[in-house]
C-alpha positions as MATLAB code, in Angstrom:
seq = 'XXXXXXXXXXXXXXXXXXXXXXXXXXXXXXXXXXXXXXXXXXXXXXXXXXXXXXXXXXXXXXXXXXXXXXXXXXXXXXXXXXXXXXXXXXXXXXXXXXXXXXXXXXXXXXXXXXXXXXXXXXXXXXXXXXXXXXXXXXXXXXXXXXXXXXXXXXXXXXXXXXXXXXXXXXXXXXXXXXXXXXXXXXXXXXXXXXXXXXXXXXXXXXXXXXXXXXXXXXXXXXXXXXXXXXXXXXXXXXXXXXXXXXXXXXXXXXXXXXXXXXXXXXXXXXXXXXXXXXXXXXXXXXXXXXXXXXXXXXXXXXXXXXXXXXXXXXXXXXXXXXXXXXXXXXXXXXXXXXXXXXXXXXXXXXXXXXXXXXXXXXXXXXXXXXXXXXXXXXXXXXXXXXXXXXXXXXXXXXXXXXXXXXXXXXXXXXXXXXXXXXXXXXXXXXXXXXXXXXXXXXXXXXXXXXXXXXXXXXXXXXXXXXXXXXXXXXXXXXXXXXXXXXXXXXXXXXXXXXXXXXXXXXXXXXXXXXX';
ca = [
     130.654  -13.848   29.764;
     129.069  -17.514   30.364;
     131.868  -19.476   30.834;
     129.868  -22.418   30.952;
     128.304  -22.186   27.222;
     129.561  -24.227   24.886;
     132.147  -22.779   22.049;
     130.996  -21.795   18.515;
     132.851  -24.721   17.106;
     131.212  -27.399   19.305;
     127.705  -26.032   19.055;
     128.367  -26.127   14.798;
     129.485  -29.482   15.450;
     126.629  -30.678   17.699;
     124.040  -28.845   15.538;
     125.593  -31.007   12.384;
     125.392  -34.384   14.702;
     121.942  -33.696   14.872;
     121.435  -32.699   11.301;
     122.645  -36.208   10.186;
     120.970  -38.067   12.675;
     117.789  -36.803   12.227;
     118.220  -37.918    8.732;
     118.831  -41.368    9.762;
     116.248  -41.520   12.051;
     113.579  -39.947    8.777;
     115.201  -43.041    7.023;
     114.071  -45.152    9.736;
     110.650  -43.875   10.432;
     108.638  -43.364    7.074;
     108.296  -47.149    6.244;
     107.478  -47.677   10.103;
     104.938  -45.081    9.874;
     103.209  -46.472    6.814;
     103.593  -49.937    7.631;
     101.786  -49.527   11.366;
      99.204  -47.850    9.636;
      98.525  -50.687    7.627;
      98.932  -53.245   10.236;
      96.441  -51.005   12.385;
      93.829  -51.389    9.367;
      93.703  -47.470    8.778;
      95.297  -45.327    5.454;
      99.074  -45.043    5.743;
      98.579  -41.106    5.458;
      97.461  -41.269    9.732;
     100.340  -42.746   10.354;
     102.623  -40.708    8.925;
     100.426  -37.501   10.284;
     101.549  -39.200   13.899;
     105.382  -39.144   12.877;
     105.192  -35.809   12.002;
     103.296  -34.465   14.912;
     105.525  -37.372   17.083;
     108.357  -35.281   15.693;
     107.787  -32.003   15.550;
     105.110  -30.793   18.028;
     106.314  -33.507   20.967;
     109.833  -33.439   19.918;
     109.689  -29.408   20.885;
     108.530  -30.177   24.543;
     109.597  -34.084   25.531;
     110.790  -34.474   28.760;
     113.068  -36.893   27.080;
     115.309  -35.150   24.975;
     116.727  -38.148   22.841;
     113.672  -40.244   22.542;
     111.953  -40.196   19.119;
     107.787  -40.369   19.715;
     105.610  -41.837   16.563;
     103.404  -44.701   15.405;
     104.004  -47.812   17.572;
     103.553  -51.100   16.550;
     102.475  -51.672   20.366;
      99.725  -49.758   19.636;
      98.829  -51.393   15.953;
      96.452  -54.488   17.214;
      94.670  -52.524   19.999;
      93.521  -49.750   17.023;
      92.743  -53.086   14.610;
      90.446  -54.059   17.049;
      88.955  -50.446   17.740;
      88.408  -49.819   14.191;
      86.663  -53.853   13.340;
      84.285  -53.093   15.943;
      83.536  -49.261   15.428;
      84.743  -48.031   12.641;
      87.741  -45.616   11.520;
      85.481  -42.702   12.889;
      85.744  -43.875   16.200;
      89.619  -43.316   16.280;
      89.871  -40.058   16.004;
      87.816  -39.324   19.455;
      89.308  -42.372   21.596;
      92.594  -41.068   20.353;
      91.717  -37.368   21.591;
      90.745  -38.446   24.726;
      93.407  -40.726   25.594;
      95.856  -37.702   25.050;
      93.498  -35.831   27.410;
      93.884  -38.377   30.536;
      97.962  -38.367   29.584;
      98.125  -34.376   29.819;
      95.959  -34.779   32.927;
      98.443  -37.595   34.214;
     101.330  -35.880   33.778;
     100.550  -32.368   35.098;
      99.572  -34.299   38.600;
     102.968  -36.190   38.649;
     101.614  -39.031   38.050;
     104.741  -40.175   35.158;
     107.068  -41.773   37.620;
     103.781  -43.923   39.018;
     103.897  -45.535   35.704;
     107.239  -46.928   36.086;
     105.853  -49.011   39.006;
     104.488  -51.137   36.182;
     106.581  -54.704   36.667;
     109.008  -54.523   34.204;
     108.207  -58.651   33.464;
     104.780  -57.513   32.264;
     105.624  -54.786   29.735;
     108.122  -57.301   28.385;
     105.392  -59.609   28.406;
     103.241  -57.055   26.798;
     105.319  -56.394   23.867;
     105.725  -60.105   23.346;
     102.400  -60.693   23.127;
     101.482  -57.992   21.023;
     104.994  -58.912   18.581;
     102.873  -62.414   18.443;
      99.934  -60.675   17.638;
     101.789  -58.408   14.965;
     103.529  -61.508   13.145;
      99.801  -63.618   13.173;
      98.328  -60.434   11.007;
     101.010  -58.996    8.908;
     101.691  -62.797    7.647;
      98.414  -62.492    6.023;
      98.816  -58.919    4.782;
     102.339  -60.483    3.051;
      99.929  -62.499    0.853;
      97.754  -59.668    0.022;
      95.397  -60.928    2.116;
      93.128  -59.202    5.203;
      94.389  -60.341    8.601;
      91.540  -61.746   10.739;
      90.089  -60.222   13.901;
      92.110  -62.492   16.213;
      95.560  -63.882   16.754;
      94.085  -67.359   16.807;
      92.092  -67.245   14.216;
      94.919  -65.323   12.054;
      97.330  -68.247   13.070;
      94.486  -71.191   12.501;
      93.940  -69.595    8.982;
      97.803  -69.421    7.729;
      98.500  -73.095    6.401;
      95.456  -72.661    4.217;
      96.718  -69.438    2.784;
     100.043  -70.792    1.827;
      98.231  -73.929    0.294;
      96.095  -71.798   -1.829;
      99.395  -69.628   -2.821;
     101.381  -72.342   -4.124;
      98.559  -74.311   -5.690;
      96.708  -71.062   -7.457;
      99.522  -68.930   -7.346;
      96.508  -66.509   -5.062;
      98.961  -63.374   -3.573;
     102.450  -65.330   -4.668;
     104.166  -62.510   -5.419;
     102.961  -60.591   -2.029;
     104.570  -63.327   -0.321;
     107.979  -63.596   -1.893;
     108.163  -59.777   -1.840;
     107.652  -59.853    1.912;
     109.698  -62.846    2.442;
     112.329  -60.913    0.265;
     112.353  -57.596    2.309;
     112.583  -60.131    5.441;
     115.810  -61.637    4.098;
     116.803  -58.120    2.815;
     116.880  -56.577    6.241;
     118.292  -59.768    8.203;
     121.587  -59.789    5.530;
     121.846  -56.054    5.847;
     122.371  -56.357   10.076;
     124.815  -59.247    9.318;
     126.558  -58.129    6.726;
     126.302  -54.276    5.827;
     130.146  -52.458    5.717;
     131.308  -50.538    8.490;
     131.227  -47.255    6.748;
     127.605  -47.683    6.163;
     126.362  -49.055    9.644;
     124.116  -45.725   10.186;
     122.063  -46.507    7.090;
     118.716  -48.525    8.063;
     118.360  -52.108    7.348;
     114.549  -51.307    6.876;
     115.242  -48.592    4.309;
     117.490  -50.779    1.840;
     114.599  -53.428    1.816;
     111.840  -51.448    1.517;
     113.908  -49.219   -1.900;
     115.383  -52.831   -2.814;
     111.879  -54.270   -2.787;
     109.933  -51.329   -4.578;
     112.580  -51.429   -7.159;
     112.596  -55.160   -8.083;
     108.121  -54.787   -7.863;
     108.415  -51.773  -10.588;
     111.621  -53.635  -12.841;
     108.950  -56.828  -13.088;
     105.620  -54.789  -12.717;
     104.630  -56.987  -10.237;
     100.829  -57.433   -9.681;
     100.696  -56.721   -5.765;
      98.781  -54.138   -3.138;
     100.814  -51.038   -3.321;
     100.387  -47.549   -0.461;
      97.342  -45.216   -0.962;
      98.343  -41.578   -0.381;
      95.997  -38.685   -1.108;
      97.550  -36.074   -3.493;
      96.975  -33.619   -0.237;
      97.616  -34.940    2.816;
      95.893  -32.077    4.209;
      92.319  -32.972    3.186;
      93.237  -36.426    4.107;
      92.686  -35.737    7.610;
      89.912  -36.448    9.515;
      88.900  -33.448   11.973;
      87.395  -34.759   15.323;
      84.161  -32.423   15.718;
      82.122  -31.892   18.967;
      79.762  -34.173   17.899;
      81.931  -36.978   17.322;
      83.476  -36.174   20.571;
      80.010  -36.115   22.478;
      78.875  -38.933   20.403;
      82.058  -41.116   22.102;
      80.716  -40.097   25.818;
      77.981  -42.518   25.002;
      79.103  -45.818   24.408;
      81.163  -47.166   27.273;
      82.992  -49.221   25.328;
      85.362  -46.427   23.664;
      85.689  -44.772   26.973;
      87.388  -48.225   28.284;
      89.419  -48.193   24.533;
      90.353  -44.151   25.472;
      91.656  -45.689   28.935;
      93.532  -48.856   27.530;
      95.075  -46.503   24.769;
      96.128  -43.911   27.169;
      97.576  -46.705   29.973;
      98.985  -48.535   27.349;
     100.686  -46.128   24.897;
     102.238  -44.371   28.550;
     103.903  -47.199   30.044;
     105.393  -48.362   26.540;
     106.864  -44.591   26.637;
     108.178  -44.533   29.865;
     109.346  -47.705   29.691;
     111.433  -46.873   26.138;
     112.561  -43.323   28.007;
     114.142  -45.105   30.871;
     116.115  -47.544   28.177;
     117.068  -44.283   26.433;
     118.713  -43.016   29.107;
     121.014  -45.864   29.470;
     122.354  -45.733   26.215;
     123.717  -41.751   27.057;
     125.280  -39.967   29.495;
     123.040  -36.616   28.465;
     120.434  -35.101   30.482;
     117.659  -37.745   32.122;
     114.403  -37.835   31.570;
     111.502  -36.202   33.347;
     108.874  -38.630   33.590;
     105.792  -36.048   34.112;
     106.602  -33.725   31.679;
     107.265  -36.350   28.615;
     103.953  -37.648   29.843;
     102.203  -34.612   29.484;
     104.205  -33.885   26.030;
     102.796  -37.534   24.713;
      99.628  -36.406   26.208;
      99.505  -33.365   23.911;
     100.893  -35.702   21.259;
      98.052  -37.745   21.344;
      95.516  -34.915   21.989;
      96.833  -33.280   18.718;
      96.857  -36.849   16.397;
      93.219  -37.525   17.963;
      91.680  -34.134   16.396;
      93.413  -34.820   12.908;
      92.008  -38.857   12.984;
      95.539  -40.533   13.217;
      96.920  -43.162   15.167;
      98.114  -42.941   18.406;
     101.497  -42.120   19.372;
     104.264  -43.568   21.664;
     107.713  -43.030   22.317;
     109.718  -45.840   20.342;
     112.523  -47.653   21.138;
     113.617  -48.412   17.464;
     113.848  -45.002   16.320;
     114.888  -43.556   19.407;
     117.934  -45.986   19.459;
     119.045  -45.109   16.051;
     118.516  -41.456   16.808;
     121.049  -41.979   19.519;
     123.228  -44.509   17.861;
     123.556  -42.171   15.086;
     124.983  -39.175   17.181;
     122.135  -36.957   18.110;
     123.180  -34.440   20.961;
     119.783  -32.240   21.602;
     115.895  -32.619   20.602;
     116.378  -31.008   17.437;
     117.650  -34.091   15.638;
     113.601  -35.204   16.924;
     112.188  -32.365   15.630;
     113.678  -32.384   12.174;
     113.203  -35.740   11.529;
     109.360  -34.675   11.858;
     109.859  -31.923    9.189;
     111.897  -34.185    6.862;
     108.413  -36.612    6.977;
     106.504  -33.646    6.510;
     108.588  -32.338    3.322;
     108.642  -35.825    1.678;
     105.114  -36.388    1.917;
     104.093  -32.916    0.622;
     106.238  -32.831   -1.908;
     107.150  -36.646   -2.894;
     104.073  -38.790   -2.279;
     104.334  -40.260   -5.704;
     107.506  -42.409   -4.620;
     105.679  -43.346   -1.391;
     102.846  -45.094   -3.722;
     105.168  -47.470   -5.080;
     105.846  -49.384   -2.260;
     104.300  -52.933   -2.220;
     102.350  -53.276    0.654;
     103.399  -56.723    1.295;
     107.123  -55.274    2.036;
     105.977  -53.270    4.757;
     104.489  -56.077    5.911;
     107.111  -57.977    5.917;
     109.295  -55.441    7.807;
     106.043  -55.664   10.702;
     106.754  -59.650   10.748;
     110.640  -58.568   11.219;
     109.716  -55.854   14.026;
     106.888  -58.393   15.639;
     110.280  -61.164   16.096;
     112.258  -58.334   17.350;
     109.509  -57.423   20.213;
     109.169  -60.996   21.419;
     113.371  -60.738   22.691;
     113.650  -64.296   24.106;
     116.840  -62.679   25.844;
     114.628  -60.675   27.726;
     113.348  -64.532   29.200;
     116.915  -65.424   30.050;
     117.441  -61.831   32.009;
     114.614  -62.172   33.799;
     114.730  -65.605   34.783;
     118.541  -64.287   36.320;
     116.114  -62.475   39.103;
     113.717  -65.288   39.641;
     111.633  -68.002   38.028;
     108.299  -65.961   39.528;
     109.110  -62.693   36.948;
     109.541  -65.436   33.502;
     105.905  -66.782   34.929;
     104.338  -63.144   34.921;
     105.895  -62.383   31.109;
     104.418  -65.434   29.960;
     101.120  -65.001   31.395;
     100.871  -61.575   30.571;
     101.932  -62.851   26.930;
      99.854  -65.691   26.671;
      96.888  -63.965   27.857;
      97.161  -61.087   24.834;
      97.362  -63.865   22.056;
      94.641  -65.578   23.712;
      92.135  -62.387   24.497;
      93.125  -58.847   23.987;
      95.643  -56.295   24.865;
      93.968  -54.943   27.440;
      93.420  -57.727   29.662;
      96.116  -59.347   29.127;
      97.966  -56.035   30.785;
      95.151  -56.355   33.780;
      95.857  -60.208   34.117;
      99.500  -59.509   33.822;
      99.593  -56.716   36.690;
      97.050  -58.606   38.456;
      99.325  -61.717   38.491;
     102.518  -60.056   39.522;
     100.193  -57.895   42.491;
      99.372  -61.598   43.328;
     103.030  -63.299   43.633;
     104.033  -59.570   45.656;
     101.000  -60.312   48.110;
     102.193  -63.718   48.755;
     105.597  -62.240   49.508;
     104.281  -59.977   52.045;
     106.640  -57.443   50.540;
     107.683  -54.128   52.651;
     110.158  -51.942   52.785;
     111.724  -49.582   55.183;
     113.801  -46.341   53.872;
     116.028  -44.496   56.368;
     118.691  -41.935   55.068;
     121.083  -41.019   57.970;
     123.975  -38.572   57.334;
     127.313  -40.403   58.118;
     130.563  -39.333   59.977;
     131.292  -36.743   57.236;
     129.186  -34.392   56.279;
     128.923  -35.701   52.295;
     128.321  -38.878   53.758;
     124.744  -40.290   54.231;
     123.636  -44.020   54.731;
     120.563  -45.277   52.998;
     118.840  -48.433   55.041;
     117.007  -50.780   52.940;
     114.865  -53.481   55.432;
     112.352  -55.832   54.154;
     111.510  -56.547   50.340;
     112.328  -54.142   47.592;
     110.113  -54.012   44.781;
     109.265  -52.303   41.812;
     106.550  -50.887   43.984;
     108.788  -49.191   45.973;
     110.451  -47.428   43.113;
     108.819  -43.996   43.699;
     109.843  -44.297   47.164;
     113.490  -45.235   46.418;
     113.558  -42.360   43.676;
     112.528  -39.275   45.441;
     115.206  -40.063   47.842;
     117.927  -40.464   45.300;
     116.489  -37.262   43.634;
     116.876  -35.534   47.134;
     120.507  -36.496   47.559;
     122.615  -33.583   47.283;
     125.385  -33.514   44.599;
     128.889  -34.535   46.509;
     127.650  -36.698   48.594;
     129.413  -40.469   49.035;
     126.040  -42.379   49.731;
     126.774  -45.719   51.260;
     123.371  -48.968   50.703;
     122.992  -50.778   54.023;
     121.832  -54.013   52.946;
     122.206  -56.074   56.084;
     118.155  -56.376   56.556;
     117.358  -56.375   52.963;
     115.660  -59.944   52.231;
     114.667  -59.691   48.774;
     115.244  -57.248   46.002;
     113.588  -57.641   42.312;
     115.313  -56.643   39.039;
     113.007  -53.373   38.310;
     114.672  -51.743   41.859;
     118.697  -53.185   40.480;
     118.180  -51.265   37.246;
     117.400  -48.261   39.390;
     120.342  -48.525   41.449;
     122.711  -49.201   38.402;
     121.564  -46.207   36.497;
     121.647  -44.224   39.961;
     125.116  -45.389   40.556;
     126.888  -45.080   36.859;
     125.366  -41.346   36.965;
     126.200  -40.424   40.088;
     130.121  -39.338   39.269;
     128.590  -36.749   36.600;
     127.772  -34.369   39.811;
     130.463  -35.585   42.366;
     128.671  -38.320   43.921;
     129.153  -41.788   44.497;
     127.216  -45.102   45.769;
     128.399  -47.697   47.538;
     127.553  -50.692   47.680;
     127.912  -54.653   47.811;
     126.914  -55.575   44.478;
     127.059  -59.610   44.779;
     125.628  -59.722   47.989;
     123.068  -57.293   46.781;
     122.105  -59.484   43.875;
     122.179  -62.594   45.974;
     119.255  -60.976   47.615;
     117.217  -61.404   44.313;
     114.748  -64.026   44.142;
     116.765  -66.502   41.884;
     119.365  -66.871   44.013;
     117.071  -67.431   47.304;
     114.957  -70.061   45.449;
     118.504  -71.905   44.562;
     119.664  -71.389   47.650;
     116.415  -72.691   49.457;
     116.450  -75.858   46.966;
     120.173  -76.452   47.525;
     119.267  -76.682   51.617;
     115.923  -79.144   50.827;
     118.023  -81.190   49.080;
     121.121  -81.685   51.225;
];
């Protein structure tokens, strides 16, 4: 007998943990789904085709047990801008391809090369594309079309609201959205302890397609084909051929596939600090997102990405195993077979407005503050990174971004030098750390903590260590608070080791100029 399987009663009681929080994470994810199809100027029916295949097929093989895989709204402007300048039939191919280069990625090893990615310009990333996300959706709360740019989406809003109030043009749109907005922000404040699982998004979005039906509102409301089946849009060899020749969607394929992997990896590594359950394999989630994708492209959908939002309430809400994942994907599935009627009620302008609420979210001006604890130099490379999306596209602002932060590094003529030496006894080792750790050391510094043997009292030597950057503390931290689960323990001298960040130095350095 396996005296390490779990008893009948706990696996009945996980298996119901997961039961309810997949249907709190279902709760969460349908308006997402629609509303990110929207914002990505495509029908709501791809979107919810990429929750369910996000849920179901990639929920069954994630290398990241916990985290929840779907429509992103970091994805939603880069597809805008792929389907204004080619069409929706270009989607389905870029999207197919993209997957391709993930599975490809991922069966080389290449995941954990994706978390060298500066933390500062992911953030940066997402706040850019959160800026992006509110410029648009502001325009779709009106019942309006968003523009093809951020500026020109921001340039054109005080003549929408003009024309609102002094025609009454897409009124009701607004104070729908506007509604759902303050709907969702009185929920988090206020909603009863007894009812703290239940979705903020979901009340708004039933309290808002309520109040449109009571008053008949005249507003945009969701487009679902009767079968969602011959809604999709099969990628066929010719399309796929047909993609090979224009350069353009091979860069998109690349951007999507870059893009949608770092946002992943980046949301699996803050998964696995909110539980102490098994960690994520970088690779393999990679290649599962690959397949993901690979699947979504053939059908025409959008893009998926493992998300933060969903994957938090999945684990807020109790979920032990991937199954909660997985039948969250065949709750979407049995609603929109079998309910799509109640889907077509809701105004478009409240999803909307729930994209406005998710776009303030992504911007985190928290995240500034945290950053700015490790040095002015990372706050620079978010804003740049940022400023340059709002300004151009995605996709350069990500190369400008890593381009920038590659740039500050050079100037630091960062290096590091690794030396694990066993200590007096024999679960004792001694990691050296001389020179500048960065977060382009992090594949370095992570096969050797993956090498340490369970047991083992490691000990950080930090006497030559001149700088250290906030992606490589994370590391350590999440090392360290893990490292009891199989015996282990790290040692180390946590203030000095944080003096060593860059903040600290360039106080330090300004303190000595100035006495």
């Amino acid at each position: 007998m396996d005296s390490t399987a779990a008893p009948p009663a706990a696996g009945r009681q996980n298996l119901l943990a997961d039961f309810l929080a997949s249907i709190v994470v279902f709760l969460v994810a349908v308006p997402l789904c629609m509303g990110i199809a929207i914002a990505s100027g495509v029908p709501p029916a791809a979107g919810l085709i990429t929750g369910i295949v996000g849920g179901i097929a990639v929920g069954a093989i994630a290398g990241s047990p916990l985290l929840v895989s779907g429509p992103a709204a970091g994805l939603a402007v880069l597809v805008f801008e792929l389907v204004q300048a080619h069409g929706i039939i270009a989607l389905g191919p870029v999207v197919l391809l993209s997957g391709l280069i993930q599975v490809a990625a991922g069966l080389t090893g290449l995941g954990m090369w994706f978390r060298m990615v500066s933390p500062a310009v992911v953030n940066g990333m997402l706040a850019g594309i959160g800026i992006l996300i509110i410029a648009s959706q502001f325009h779709v709360m009106f019942d309006a079309k968003p523009l093809p740019t951020g500026f020109q989406n921001f340039l054109a809003a005080p003549k929408l609201v003009f024309n609102s109030i002094s025609n009454g043009a897409g009124l009701q749109a607004a104070l729908l959205g506007l509604g759902t907005i303050a709907m969702i922000l009185l929920w988090e404040k206020l909603r009863p302890a007894k009812l703290k699982l239940l979705p903020g998004v979901l009340i708004a979005i039933i309290l808002a397609t309520v109040v449109a039906e009571a008053m008949q509102l005249s507003v945009n409301r969701v487009t679902l084909p009767d079968n969602l089946i011959a809604g999709i849009e099969w990628v066929t060899p010719e399309k796929m051929l047909g993609l090979f020749g224009k350069p353009a969607l091979l860069v998109a394929a690349l951007a999507f596939a870059f893009i949608a992997s770092a946002e992943t990896l980046l949301s699996a590594a803050a998964v696995d600090r909110m539980h102490d359950g098994p960690r994520t394999q970088y690779s393999r989630e990679l290649t599962a997102q690959g397949i993901g994708n690979t699947l979504c492209g053939l059908m025409g959908a959008l893009p998926m990405t493992g998300v933060i939002v969903r994957s938090a309430a999945n684990v807020q809400a109790g979920a032990t195993s991937r199954r909660s994942t997985i039948m969250h994907g065949t709750w979407i599935l049995a609603f929109v077979l079998l309910l799509p009627w109640l889907l077509r009620m809701a105004p478009i302008s409240a999803l909307a407005g729930i994209l406005v609420f998710t776009g303030f979210k992504m911007i985190k001006p928290s995240q500034i503050k945290e950053l700015a604890e490790y040095g002015r130099g990372n706050v620079s490379v978010y804003v740049v990174t940022a400023l340059t999306i709002v300004a151009t596209d995605l996709l350069t602002g990500v190369i400008v971004g890593i381009g920038f932060a590659l740039l500050r590094l050079s100037l630091r003529s960062a290096r590091l030098h690794l030396n694990l030496k066993n200590g007096e006894a024999p679960n004792e080792k001694t990691l050296r750390m001389v020179g500048f750790a960065t977060f382009l050391n992090i594949p370095w510094i992570t096969k050797i903590l993956d090498e340490i043997p369970p047991g083992t009292k490691l000990t950080l030597d930090i006497d030559r260590l001149r700088h250290i950057d906030y992606a490589v503390v994370v590391l350590l931290q999440d090392w360290g608070r893990m490292a009891p689960v199989s015996g282990s323990e790290l040692i180390v001298d946590w203030p000095t080791l944080k003096s060593r960040s860059e903040g600290i130095d360039e106080r330090r350095e300004l303190v000595q100029v100035s006495s």
